[in-house]
C-alpha positions as CSV (number, residue, x, y, z in Angstrom):
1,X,-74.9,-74.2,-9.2
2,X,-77.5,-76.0,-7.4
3,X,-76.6,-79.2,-5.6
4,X,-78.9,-81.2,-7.6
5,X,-77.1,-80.2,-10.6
6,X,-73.3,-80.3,-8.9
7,X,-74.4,-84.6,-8.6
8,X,-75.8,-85.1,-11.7
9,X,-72.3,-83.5,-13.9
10,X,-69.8,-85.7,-11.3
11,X,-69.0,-88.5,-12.1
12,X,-66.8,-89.3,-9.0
13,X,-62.9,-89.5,-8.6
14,X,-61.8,-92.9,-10.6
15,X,-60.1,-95.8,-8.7
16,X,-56.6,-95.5,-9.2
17,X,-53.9,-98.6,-10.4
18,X,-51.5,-99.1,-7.5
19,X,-48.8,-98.4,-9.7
20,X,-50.0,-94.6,-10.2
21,X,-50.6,-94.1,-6.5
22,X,-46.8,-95.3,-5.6
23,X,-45.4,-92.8,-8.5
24,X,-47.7,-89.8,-7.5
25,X,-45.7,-90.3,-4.0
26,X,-42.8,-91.3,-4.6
27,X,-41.0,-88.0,-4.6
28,X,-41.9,-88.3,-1.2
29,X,-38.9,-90.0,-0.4
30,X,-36.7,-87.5,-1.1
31,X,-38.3,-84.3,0.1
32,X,-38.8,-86.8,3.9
33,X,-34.8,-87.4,3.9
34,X,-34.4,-83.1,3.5
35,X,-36.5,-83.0,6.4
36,X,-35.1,-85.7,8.2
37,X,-31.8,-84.6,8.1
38,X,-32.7,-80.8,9.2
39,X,-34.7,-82.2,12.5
40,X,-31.9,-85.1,13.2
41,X,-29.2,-83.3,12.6
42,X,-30.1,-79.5,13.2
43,X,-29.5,-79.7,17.1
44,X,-26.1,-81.0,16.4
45,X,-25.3,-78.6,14.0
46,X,-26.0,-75.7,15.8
47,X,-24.6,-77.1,19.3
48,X,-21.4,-77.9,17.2
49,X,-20.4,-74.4,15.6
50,X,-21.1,-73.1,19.0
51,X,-25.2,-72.3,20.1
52,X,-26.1,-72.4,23.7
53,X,-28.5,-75.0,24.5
54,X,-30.8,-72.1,26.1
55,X,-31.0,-70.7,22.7
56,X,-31.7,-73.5,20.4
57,X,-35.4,-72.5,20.2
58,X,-35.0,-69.9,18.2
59,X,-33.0,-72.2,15.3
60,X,-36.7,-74.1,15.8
61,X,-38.3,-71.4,15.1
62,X,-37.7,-70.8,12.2
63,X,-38.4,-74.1,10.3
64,X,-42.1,-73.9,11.3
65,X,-42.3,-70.6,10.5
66,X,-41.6,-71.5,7.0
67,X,-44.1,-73.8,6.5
68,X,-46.9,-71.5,8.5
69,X,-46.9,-68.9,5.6
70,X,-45.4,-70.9,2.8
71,X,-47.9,-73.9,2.8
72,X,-51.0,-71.7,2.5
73,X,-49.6,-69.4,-0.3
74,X,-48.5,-72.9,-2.2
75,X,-52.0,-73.8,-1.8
76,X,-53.7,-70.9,-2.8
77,X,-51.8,-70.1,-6.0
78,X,-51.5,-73.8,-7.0
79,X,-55.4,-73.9,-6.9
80,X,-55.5,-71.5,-9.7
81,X,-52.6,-72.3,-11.6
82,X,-52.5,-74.4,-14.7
83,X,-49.0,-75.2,-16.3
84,X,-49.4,-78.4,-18.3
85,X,-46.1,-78.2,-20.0
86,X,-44.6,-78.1,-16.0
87,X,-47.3,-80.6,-15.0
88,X,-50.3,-79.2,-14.1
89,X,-51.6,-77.8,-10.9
90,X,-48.9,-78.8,-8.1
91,X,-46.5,-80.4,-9.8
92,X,-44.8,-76.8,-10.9
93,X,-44.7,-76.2,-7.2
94,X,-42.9,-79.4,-6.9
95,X,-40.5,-78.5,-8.8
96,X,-39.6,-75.2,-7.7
97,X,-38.9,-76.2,-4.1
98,X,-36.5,-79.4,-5.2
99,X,-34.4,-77.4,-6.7
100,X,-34.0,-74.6,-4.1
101,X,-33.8,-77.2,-1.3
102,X,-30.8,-79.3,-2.9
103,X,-29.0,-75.9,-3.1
104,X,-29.2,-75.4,0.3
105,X,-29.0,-78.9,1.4
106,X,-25.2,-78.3,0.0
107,X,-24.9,-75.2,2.2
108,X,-26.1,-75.6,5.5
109,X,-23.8,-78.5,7.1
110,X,-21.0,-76.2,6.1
111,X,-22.2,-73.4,8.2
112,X,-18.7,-73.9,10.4
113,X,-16.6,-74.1,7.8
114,X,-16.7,-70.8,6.4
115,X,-13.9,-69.2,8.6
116,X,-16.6,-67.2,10.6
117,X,-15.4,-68.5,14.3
118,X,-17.1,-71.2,16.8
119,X,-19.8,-69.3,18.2
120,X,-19.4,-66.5,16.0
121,X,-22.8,-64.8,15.3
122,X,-22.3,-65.1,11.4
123,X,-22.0,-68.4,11.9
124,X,-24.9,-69.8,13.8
125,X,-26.5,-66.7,11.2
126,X,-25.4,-68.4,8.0
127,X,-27.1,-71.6,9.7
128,X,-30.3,-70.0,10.7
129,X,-30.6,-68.2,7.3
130,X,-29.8,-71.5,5.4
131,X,-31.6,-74.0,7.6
132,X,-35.1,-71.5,7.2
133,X,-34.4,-71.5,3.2
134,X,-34.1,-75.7,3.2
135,X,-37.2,-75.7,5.4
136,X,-39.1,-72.9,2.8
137,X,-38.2,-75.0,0.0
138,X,-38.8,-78.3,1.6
139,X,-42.7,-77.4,2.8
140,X,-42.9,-76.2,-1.2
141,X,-41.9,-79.3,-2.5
142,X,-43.8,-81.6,0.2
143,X,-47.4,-80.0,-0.1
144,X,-47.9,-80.9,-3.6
145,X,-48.0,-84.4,-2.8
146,X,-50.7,-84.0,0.2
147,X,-52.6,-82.1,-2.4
148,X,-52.5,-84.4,-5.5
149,X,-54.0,-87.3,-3.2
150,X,-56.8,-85.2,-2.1
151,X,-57.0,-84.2,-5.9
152,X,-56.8,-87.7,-7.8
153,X,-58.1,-90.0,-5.0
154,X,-61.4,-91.6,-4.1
155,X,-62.4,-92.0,-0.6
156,X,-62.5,-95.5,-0.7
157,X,-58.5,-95.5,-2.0
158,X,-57.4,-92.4,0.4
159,X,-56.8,-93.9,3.4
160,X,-54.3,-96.4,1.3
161,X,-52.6,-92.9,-0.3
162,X,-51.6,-91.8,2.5
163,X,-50.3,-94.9,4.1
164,X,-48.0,-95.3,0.9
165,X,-47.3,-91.8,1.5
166,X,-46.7,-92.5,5.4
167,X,-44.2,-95.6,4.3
168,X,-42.3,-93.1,1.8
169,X,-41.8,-90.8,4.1
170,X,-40.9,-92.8,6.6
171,X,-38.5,-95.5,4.5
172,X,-36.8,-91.7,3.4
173,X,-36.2,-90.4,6.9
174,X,-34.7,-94.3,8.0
175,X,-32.1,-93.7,4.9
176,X,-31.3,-90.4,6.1
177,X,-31.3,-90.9,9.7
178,X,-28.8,-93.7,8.9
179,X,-26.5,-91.9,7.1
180,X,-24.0,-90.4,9.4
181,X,-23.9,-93.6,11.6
182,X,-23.1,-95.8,8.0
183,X,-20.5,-93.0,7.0
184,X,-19.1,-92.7,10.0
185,X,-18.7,-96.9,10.1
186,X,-17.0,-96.3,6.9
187,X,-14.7,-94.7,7.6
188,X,-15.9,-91.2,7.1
189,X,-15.0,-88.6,10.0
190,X,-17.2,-88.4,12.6
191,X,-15.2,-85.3,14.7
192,X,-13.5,-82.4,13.3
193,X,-12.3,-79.7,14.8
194,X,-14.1,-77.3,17.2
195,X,-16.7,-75.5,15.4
196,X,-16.7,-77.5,12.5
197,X,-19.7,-79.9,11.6
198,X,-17.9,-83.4,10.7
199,X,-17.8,-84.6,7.1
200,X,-19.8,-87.9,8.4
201,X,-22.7,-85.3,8.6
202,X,-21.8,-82.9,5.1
203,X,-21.8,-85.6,2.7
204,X,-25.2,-87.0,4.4
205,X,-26.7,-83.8,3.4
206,X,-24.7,-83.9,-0.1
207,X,-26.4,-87.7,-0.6
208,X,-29.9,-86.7,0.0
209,X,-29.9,-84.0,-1.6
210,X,-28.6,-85.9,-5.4
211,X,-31.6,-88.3,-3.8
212,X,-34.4,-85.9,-3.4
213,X,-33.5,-84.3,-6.9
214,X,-33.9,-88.2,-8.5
215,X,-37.1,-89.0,-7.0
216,X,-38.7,-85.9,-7.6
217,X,-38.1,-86.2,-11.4
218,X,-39.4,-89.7,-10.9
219,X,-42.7,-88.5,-9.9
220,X,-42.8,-85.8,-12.2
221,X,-41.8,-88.1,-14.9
222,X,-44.7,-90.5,-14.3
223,X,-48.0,-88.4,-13.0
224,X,-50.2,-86.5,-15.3
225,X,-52.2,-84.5,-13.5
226,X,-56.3,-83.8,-13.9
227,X,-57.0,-80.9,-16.3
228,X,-59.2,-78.3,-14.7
229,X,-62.3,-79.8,-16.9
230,X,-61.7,-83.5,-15.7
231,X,-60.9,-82.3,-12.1
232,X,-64.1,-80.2,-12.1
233,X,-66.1,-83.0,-13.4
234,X,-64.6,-85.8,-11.0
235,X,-65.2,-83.3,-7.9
236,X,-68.5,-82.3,-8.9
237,X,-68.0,-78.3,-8.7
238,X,-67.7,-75.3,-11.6
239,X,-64.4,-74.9,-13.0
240,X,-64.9,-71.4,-11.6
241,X,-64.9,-72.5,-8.0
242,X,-61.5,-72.6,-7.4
243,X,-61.0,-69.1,-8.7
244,X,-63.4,-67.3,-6.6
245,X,-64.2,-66.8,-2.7
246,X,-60.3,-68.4,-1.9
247,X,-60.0,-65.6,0.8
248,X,-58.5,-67.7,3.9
249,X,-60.6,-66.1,6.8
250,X,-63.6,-67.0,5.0
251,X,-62.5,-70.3,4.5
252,X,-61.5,-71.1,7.5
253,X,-65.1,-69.7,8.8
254,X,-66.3,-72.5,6.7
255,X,-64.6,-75.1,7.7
256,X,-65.8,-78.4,8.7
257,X,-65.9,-78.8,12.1
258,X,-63.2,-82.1,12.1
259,X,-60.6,-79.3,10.7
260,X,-60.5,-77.3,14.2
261,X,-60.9,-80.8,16.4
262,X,-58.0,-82.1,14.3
263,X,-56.4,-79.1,14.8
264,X,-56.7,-79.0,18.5
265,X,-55.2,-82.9,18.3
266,X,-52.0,-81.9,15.9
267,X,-51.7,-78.9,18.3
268,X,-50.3,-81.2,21.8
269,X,-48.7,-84.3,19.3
270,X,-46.4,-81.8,17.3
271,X,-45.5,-79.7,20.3
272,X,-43.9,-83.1,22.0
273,X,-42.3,-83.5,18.4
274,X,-40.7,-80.0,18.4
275,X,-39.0,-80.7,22.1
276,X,-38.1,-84.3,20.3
277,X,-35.8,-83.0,17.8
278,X,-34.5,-80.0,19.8
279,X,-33.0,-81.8,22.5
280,X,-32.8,-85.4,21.1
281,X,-28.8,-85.2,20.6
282,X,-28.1,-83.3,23.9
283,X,-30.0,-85.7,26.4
284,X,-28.6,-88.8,24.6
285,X,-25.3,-87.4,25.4
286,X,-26.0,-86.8,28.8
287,X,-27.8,-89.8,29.7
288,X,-25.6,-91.9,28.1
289,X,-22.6,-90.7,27.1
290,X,-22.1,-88.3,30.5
291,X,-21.2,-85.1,28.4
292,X,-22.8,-82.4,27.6
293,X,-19.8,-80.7,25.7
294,X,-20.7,-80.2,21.7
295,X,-17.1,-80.6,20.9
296,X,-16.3,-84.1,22.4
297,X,-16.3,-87.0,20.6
298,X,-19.5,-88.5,23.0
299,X,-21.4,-86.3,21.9
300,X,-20.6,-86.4,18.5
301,X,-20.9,-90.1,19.3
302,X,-24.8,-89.5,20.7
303,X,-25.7,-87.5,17.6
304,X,-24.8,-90.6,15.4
305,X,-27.1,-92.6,18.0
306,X,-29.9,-89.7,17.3
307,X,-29.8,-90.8,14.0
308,X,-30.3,-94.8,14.9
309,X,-33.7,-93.6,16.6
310,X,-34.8,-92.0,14.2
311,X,-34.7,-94.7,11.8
312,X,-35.7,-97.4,14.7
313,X,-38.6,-94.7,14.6
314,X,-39.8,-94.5,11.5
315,X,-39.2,-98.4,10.7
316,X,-41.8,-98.7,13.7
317,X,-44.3,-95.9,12.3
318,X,-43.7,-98.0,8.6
319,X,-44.8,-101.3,10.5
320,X,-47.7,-99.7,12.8
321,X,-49.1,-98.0,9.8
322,X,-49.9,-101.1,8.4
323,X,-51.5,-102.3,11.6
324,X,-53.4,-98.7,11.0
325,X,-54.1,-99.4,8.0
326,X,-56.7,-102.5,8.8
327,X,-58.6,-100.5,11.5
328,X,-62.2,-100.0,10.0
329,X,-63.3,-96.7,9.6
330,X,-65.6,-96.5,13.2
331,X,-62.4,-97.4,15.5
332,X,-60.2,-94.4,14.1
333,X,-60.3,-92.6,16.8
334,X,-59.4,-95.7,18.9
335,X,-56.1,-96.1,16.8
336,X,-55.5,-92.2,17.1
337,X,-55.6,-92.3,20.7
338,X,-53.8,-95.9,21.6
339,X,-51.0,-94.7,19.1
340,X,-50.7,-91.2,20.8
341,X,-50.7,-93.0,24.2
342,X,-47.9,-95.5,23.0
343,X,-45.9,-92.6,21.7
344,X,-46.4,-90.2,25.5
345,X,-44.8,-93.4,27.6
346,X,-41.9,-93.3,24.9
347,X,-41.2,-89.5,25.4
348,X,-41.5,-89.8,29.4
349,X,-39.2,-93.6,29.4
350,X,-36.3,-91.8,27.9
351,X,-35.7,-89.8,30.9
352,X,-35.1,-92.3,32.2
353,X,-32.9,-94.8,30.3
354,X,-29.3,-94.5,30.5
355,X,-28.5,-97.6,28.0
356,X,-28.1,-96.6,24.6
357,X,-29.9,-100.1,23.1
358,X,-32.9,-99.5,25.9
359,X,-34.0,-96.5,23.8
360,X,-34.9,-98.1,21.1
361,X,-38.2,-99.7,22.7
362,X,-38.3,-95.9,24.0
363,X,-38.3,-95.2,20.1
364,X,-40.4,-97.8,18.4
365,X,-43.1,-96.3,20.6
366,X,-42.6,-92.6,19.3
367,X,-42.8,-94.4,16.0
368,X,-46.0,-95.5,16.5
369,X,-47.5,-91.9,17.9
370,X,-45.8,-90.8,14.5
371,X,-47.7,-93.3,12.1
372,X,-50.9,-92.5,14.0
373,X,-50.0,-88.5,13.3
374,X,-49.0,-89.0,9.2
375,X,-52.3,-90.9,8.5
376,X,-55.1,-90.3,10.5
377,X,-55.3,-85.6,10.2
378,X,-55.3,-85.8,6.7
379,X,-57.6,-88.9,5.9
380,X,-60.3,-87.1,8.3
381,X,-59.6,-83.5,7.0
382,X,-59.4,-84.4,3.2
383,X,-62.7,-87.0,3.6
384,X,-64.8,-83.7,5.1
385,X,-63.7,-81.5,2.2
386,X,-65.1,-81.1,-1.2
387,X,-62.6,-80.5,-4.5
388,X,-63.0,-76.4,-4.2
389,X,-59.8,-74.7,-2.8
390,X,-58.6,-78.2,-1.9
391,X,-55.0,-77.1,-1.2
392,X,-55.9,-73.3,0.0
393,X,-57.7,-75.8,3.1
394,X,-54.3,-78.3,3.4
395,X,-52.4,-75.5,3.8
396,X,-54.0,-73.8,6.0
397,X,-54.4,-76.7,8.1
398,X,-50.6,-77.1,8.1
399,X,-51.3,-73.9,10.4
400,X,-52.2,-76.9,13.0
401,X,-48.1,-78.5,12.6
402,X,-46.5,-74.9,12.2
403,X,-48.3,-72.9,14.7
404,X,-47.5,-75.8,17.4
405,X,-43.9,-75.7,16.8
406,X,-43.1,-71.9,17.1
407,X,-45.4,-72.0,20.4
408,X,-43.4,-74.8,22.0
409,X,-40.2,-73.1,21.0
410,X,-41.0,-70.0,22.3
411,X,-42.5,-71.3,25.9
412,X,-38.9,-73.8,25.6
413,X,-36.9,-70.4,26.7
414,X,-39.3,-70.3,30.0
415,X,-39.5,-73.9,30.3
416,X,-36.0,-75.5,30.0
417,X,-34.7,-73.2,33.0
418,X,-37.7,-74.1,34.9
419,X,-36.7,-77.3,34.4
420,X,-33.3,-77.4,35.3
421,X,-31.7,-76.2,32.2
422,X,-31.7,-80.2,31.5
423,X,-32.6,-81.5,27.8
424,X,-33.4,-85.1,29.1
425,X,-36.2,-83.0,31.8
426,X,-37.5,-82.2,28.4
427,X,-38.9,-85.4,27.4
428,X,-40.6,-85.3,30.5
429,X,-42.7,-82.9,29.7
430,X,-43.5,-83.8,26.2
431,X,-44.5,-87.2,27.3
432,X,-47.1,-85.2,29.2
433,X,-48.2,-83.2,26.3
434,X,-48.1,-85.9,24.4
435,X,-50.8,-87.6,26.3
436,X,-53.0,-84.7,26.9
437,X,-53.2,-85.3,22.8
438,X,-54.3,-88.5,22.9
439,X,-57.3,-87.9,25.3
440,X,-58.2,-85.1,23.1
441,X,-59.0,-87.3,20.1
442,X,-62.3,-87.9,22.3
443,X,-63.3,-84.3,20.5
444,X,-62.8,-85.4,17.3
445,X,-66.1,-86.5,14.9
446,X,-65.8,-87.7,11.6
447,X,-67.5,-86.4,8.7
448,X,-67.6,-87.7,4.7
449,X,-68.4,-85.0,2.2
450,X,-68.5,-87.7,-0.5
């Protein structure tokens, strides 16, 4: 079909009622407080039923490579699928990976509880196995939503998507964060005995999983998507074109440009992420809590601190998203880059700080890189697309998080006895990273396919 002819039958994606935007999201908030709890609480978890420090890379592994070949597969199937009595296109998807995640959300905090032994390989097995099932399940669930916006929303409304998106997200993973610190206040223990994950941290897992089950039939309840007709119509292509030419090499040959430099971006900010959440728990228990040992109640002490950050960190990426969110269109890349800059002195100042309360500034600033990195990829990736093989293209561009992740792991078993064999040396180094992202948003150039 001739170009011409492609404008002529459109008729344009419809602005959207608020109302329809928050409920097409809202899920969100429980698939972000699975997540939350696997990258806040993983470290512990494993250090806890016995890993050596040395060897927590290859737990992180795992999660990201998940999400490398589960995201594109959701993708490319939910292109082509059409289930309107589950939904429609993603929402069957959606579905699907609630349900397996809440299963496992039950099992993997009881990895030391099953009688295998502290340090036991079926043990820190059990945990790999279960925490690579809740990250499978999680990416399932999450990618519908990052598809539906880029589905049902205008350009001119996107930008506002994804910030709801960005403060759902981030409100879930303060919630979660939270949870051991409130439980443990409650009276809930935070210690157990050696090799065993407290229950402060099991019935944190239990919560968010009845959570993440609500809200997704919340969302389900309450979004309709487009039929393949209207969403042809809306996007201006054949209903044919999403069942055709979906091979990914192809695709990614014709890619927009902004979906490599983007890429190149996401590459350095998730790799200082991945080192974040590996070694979060451990260096907070060194620097301020002077242990290192898994079993003491310090460190179970820092893990519960972990936690605090984390929400400190996403309350600030909540707050800074907003201050995003008025940036005209011609100073993204300004926002990209200050926020990414913010976010590297964070990484590099908590080497330094030995006061629990100090870290929060060192936090707030993380939260800001984090904002910058959940709304500015996808606006500029999703604005240079057209409607055909929508989510084949979001999924492979979760290539850009995944890939990151396992190549920061994997370098981690070179770099942390390089550097000492110290988790706070760590932060060093993705504070440097970190900033080598920001000055690469000087590559990036914008493009509208609308």
């Amino acid at each position: 079909m001739a170009d011409n002819e492609k404008t002529k039958e459109t008729q344009g994606l419809p602005s959207l009622p608020a109302s329809k935007i928050w409920m097409m999201s809202f899920g969100f908030l429980g698939v972000q407080m699975a997540f939350t709890l696997q990258s806040s609480q993983m470290s512990r978890i494993f250090q806890t039923i016995g890993a050596d420090p040395n060897n927590l890379g290859w737990f992180f592994i795992l999660p990201p490579l998940a999400g490398l070949i589960v995201q594109p597969i959701v993708g490319y199937y939910s292109d082509r699928t059409w289930a309107p009595k589950l939904g429609g296109r993603r929402l069957p998807y959606l579905i699907l990976g609630t349900i397996v995640a809440a299963i496992v959300m039950l099992l993997l905090p009881n990895s030391g509880s099953m009688g295998f032994g502290y340090a036991s390989m079926a043990a820190l097995l059990f945990g790999a196995v279960t925490v690579a099932f809740l990250d499978l399940s999680s990416n399932v669930a999450m990618q519908p939503f990052k598809m539906m916006v880029g589905d049902m929303v205008n350009d001119d409304q996107k930008s506002y998507a994804y910030g709801i998106q960005s403060f759902l997200s981030n409100t879930g993973a303060v919630i979660a964060a939270i949870f051991p610190f409130i439980l443990a206040g409650l009276g809930i223990a935070n210690t157990a005995a050696k090799g065993v994950v407290p229950k402060s941290v099991i019935w944190s897992f239990y919560i968010g999983a009845i959570i993440l089950v609500i809200s997704t039939i919340i969302t389900i309840a309450r979004v309709k998507e487009y039929d393949p007709q209207t969403y042809a119509k809306y996007h201006g292509i054949s209903e044919e074109a999403n069942k055709k030419g979906g091979n990914w090499i192809s695709l990614l040959k014709k890619a927009p440009k902004v979906f490599w430099t983007v890429t190149l971006v996401q590459f350095f900010c998730w790799m200082a992420f991945q080192y974040l959440w590996t070694y979060s728990a451990g260096a907070i228990s060194a620097n301020v809590w002077h242990t290192t040992n898994a079993s003491s109640a310090g460190y179970q002490a820092a893990g519960n601190w972990y936690g605090v950050l984390a929400a400190v960190q996403s309350i600030a990426a909540v707050v800074w998203s907003y201050v995003l969110a008025k940036v005209p269109n011609n100073r993204h890349k300004l926002g990209y880059s200050l926020s990414l800059l913010l976010g590297a002195v964070g990484f590099i100042s908590v080497f330094f700080i030995h006061n629990q309360y100090a870290l929060i500034a060192s936090f707030v600033l993380v939260g800001m890189a984090w904002a910058a990195m959940n709304t500015y990829p996808l606006t500029m990736i999703t604005n240079a697309l057209s409607g055909e093989h929508m989510g084949t293209y979001l999924g492979l561009f979760n290539g850009s998080i995944c890939l990151p992740q396992i190549v920061a792991s994997l370098a981690s078993f070179g770099l942390f006895p390089l550097l000492g064999g110290s988790q706070t040396n760590m932060f060093l180094l993705a504070g440097i990273i970190m900033a080598i992202g920001a000055i690469s948003v000087n590559f990036i150039k914008e493009t509208y396919k609308a």
